[in-house]
N, C-alpha and C positions, 0 to 999 in steps of 0.2 A: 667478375669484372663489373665495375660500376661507371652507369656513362650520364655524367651529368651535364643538364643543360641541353637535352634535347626535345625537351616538349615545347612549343612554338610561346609559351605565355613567360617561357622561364629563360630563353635565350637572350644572352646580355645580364642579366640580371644577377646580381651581386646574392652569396648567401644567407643573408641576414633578410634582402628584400624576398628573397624565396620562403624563407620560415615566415617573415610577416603576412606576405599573399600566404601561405595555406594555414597560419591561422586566421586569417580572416573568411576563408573559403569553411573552416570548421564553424567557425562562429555562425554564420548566414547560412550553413544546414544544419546546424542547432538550431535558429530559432524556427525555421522550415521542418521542423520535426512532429507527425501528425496531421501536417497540409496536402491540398489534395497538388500538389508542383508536382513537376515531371522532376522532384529532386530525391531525398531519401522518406521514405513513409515506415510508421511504424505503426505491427495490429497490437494489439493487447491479444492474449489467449483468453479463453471461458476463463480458466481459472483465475487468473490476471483479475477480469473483471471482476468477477466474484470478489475476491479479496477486496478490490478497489472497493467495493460497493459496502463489506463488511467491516471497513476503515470508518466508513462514509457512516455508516450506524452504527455506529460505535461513539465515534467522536461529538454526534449529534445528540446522544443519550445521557443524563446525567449519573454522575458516576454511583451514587447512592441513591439507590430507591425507598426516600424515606418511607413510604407509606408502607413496606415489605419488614422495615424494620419496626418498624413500631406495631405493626400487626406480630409480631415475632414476640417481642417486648411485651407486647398484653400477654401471648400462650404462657411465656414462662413465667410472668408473676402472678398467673392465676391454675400455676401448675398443671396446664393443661399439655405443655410443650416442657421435654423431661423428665418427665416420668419413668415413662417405658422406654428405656437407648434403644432393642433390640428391635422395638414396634417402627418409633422414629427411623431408623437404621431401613427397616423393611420399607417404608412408605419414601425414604428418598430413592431405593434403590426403584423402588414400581415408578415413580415419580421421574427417573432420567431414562428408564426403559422406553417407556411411552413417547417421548417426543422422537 
């Protein structure tokens, strides 16, 4: 059983002006989202942050590292990078182990 029209702000009130009041009620705890109001509050988790923050240094970093590539670009036309796969191979696997 459904009883409408008994909350004191909704009696009288036509259904359309009811839909309008609560989205206007969503709207104004949307923007109150993250404020210290006695209304809705939201935490972010560690991991939350984290990410946020890894978004955050990411977006701020340029996406090519020229200067990685062109140090890359000297080894291999001075044959010093490609030579040995299996060595390269070994030095990236020590190389992602370590961090």
């Amino acid at each position: 059983m459904k009883i409408e029209g008994s909350r004191p702000d909704q009696i009288g009130t036509s259904k359309e002006t009811q839909q309008t009041q609560a989205t206007e009620r969503t709207q104004a705890r949307d923007v109150q989202v993250g404020a210290t109001a006695q209304g809705d509050r939201v935490e972010l988790s560690r991991d939350a942050q984290l990410m946020d923050s890894a978004v955050k240094a990411v977006s701020s970093s340029p996406e090519i590292r020229q200067d990685v590539v062109e140090r890359a670009r000297r080894k291999l036309m001075s044959g010093e990078l490609g030579r040995d796969v299996e060595h390269l191979a070994d030095r990236i696997i020590d190389h992602l182990l370590a961090r």
